[in-house]
N, C-alpha and C positions, 0 to 999 in steps of 0.2 A: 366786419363788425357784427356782432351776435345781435338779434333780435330781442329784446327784454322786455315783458309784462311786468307792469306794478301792479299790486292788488292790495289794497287792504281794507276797513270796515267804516264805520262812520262814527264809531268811537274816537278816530281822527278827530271828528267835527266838522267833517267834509261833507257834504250833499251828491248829489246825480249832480246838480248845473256843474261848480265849481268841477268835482271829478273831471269832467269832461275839460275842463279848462286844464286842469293840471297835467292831466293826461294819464292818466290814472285810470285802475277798474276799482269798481268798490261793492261793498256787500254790505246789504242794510243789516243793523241790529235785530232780533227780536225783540218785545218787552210782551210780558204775558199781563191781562188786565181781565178781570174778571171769566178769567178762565180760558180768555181768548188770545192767541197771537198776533200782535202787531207789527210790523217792521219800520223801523229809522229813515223818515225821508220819503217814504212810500205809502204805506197807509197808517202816519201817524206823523204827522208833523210838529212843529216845534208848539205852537198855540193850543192843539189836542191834546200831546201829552200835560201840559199844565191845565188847563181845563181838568185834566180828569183828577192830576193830582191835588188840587184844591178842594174838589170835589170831596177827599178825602179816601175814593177809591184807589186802592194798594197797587203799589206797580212794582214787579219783579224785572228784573234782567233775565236774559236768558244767551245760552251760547248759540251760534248760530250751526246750523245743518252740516255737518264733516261730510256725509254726502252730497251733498248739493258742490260745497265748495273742491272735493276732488272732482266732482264732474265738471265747473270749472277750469281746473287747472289740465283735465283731458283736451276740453276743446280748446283754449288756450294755446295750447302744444301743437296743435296743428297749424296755427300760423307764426307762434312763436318761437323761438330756441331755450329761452330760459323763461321760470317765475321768479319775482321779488314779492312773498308773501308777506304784511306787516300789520302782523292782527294788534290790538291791546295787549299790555304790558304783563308777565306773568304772574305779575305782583297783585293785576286785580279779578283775574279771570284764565277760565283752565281753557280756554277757547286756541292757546299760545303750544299749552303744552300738549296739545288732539291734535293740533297743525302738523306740531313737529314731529311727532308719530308717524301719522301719513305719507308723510313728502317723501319719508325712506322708500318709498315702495316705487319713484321717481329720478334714481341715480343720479341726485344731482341736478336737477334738471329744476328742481321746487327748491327755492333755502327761504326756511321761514326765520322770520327776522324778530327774535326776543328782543326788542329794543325798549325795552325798562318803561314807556311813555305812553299819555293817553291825552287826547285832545288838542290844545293848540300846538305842545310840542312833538306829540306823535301827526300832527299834519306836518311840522316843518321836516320831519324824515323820509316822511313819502315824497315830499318834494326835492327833496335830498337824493332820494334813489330815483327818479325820474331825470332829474340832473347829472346826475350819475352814468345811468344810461347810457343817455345823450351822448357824455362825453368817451363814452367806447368803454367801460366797467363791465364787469363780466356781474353774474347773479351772485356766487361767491363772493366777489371782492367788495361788492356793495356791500351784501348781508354781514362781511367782516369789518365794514367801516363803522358800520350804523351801529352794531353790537359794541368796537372798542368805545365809540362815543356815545353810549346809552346813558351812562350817568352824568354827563356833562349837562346837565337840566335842574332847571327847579320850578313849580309852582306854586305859586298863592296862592289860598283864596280867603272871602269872608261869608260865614253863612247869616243868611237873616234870623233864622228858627232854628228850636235845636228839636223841631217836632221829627225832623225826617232822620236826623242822628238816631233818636233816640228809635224810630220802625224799625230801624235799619242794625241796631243792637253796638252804636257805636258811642254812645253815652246810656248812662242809668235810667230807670223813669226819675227817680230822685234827685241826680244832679238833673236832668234837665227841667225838672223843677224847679229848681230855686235854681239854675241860670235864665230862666224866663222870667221869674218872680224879679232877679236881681236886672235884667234887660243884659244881659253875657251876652256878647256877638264872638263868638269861636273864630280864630284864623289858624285855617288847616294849611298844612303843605302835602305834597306830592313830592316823592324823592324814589327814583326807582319804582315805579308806579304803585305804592303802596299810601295811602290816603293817613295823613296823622295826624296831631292836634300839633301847631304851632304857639299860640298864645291866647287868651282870654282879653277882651278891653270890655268897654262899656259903648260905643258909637264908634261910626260907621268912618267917623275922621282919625279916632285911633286906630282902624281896623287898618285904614289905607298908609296909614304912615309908619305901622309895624311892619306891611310888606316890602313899603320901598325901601326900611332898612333892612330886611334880610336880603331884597336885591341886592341892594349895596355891599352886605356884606358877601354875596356868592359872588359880585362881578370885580370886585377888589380883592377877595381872597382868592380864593381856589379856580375862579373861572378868568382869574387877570390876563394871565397869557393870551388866552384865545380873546379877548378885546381886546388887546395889544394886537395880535393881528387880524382885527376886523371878522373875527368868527363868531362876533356872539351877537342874537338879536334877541329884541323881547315882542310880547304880544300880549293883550289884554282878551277876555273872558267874559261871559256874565250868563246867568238865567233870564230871562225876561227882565232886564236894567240894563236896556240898551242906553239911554241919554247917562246914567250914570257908567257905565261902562266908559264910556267918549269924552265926559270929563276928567276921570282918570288916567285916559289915555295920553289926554293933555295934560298931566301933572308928569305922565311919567317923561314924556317929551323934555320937559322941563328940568325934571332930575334927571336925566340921562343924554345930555342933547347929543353926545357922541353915538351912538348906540342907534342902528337902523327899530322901528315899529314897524312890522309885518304889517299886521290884519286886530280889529276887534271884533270880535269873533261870540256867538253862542256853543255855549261848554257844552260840552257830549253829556247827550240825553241821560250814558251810564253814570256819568259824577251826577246828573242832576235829578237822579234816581234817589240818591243819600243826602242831598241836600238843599233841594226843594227849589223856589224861586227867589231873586232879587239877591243874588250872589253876583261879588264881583273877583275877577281871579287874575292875575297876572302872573308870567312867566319868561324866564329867561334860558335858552337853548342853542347848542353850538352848532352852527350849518357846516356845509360842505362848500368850499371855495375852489 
């Protein structure tokens, strides 16, 4: 049985402790702040980064080193036989498509993994391809499994402010004017890791109740099969609204009793780049049985 390294970033929502738990390598984010580089989990934590964006000071994303990270997958290969590379979704960052460039120059030996996903549901893949693994999968067959099942996902979410939308060039300054004037709470999805506007309410209890009905309707429609055989979990989200997070959790408990709850989890610092704090997000995602 082949030796296989997982690797991917923290745009997962993974940490160093958890990694270590999963069994996972993982590569902090950059965020650039005042001119400066920061990295995810390392010297910028969950509490600093909102700290600063409050603050009001701009925070960019940034891709992380393709050097650094092929010199990774050099010393990797000396204890391993294969990599399962599984950066963020191409849909939000060119950090997927510099991977897959690379890894040509590694016969195979690197299959970086386009898997459409960012945050709760690009951790349940990693955990996916570590299971995988395990069970004797080759780096190929993995990166084949996880790519046919990319769009098997969807996430929620609700933003508090549409201050970060609007830095971010993803609303008007004018609409989000009179959506602040008017109190609009935005509920976006994620589909293919591309961020888009689901519906408009006015509070925080229609926010939560438009997304258990688009759950409802991905796990009755199009995702019924795979609950039918016990392949689909969901997982709740948030920005700094941990206690509202954990209520939700138990609502969705509720509406879903069939249905395993992974983790409630804090969103990857890059959604929380475009959407600020006291977001709360759910999603449903097909595992590997």
């Amino acid at each position: 049985m082949k030796k296989i390294a997982v690797i991917t970033d923290t745009n997962s929502g993974i940490l160093p402790d958890e990694a270590e738990k999963i069994g996972c390598l993982l590569i902090p984010m950059p965020f650039i702040i005042d001119g400066e580089e920061y990295f995810e989990g390392v010297s910028l934590t969950q509490d600093k980064f909102y700290q600063i964006q409050e603050s009001g000071t701009r925070i960019t994303t940034s891709q992380p080193n393709i050097n650094k990270i092929v010199d990774e997958w050099k010393k990797l290969l000396k204890d391993y036989d294969e990599i399962v590379h599984i950066p963020m979704s191409s849909g939000l960052s060119q950090s997927c498509e510099t991977a897959l460039s690379f890894a040509k120059e590694f016969d195979g030996k690197v299959q970086v993994v386009d898997n459409k996903r960012v945050s709760i549901s690009m951790k349940a893949s990693v955990i996916d391809a570590v299971n995988m693994a395990r069970d004797g999968k080759s780096a190929k067959e993995i990166r084949e499994w996880l790519e046919a099942t990319a769009f098997d996902s969807s996430i929620y979410l609700v933003v508090d402010t549409l201050k970060y939308l609007k830095q971010g060039g993803r609303v008007t300054p004018a609409a989000a004017a009179i959506g602040t004037l008017l109190g609009i709470k935005p509920v976006l999805q994620i589909q293919g890791g591309k961020l888009d506007k689901l519906a408009k309410v006015r509070n925080i209890k229609a926010a939560k109740d438009t997304m258990v009905e688009a759950l409802k309707k991905d796990l009755q429609g199009r995702f019924s099969k795979f609950v039918e055989n016990g392949e689909m979990h969901i997982s709740v989200a948030h920005t700094c609204n941990e206690q509202a997070a954990q209520e939700f959790a138990q609502e969705l408990k509720t509406a879903f009793p069939n249905l395993q709850l992974d983790w409630v989890d804090a969103l990857a610092l890059s959604i929380a780049t475009h959407t600020g704090p006291k977001v709360i997000a759910c999603g449903c995602y097909r595992v590997y049985k």
